[in-house]
N, C-alpha and C positions, 0 to 999 in steps of 0.2 A: 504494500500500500504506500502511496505518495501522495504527498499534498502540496499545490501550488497557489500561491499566496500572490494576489498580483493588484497593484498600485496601479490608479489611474492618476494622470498626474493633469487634470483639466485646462484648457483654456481658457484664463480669466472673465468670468462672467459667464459662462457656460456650464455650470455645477449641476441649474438647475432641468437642463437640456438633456444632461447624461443620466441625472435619474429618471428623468421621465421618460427614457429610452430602457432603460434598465426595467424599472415600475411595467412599463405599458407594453415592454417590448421582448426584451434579451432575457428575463424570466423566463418568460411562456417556451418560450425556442428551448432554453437548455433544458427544461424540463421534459420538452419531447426529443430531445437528442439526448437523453437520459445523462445531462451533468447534473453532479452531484455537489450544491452547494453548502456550505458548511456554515457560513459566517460572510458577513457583510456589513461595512461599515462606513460610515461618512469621515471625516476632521471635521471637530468641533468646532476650529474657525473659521467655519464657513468657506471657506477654500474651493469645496465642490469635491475636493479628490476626495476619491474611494478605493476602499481593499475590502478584497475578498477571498474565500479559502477555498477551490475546488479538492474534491478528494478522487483519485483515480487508481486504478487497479497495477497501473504500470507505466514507464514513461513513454512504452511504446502506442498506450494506449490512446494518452494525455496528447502525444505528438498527431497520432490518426486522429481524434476527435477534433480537434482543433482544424484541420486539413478540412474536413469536411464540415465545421460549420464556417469556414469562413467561404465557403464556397455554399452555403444553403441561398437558396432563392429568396425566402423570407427574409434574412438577413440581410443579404445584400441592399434589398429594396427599401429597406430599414434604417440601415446605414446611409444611403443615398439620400435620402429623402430629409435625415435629420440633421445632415451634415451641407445640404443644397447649401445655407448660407457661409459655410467654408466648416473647416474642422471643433470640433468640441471637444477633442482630448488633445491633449501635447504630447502623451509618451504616456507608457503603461511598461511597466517595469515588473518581473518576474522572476521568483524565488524559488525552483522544487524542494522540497522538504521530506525527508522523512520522520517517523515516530522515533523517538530511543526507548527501547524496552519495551 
C-alpha cells in the first residue's frame, strides 16, 4: 500500500474556482474511476491551496490510474471549461509515501 499526498499550489485568487471544481467536479470522477481519497484539506489562510491523500495499491497502479484519468473525457471537458479564462492552479507538487509498520 502507498499513499500520495499532493499540494495544489493555486493561482492567486482562484482558490475558490478549484474547489468548486473539486466540490462539483473531480469528486464524482474519482469516485467512479475508483480513487481512493483519504483526507482533504484547505490552508487556513485563505491561500486556496489544497492537499490531499490518495491511497493506492501500488505505484504501478497510482502511475496507470492517473494515465487514464487525465485522458477521461469528462475531465478533460472539465478542465477546459474551468480553466477557458486561463489556468487556476500554479503547480501541484507530489509526495508517495508509505506506512512504517
Amino acid at each position: 500500500m502507498i499513499y500520495e499526498l499532493r499540494h495544489y499550489i493555486v493561482v492567486p485568487g482562484k482558490g475558490e474556482a478549484v474547489l468548486n471544481r473539486f466540490k462539483n467536479h473531480t469528486f464524482k470522477i474519482f469516485e467512479r474511476r475508483g480513487f481512493k481519497v483519504h483526507d482533504f484539506w484547505v490552508e487556513a489562510n485563505g491561500s486556496g491551496n489544497l492537499w490531499y491523500v490518495l491511497e493506492w495499491q501500488s505505484a504501478e497502479q497510482m502511475e496507470s490510474e492517473w494515465i487514464k484519468f487525465k485522458s477521461d473525457e469528462e475531465w478533460q471537458s472539465v478542465k477546459a471549461e474551468s480553466e477557458k479564462d486561463g489556468p487556476i492552479v500554479e503547480k501541484i507538487d507530489v509526495i508517495v509515501l508509505k506506512r512504517l509498520a
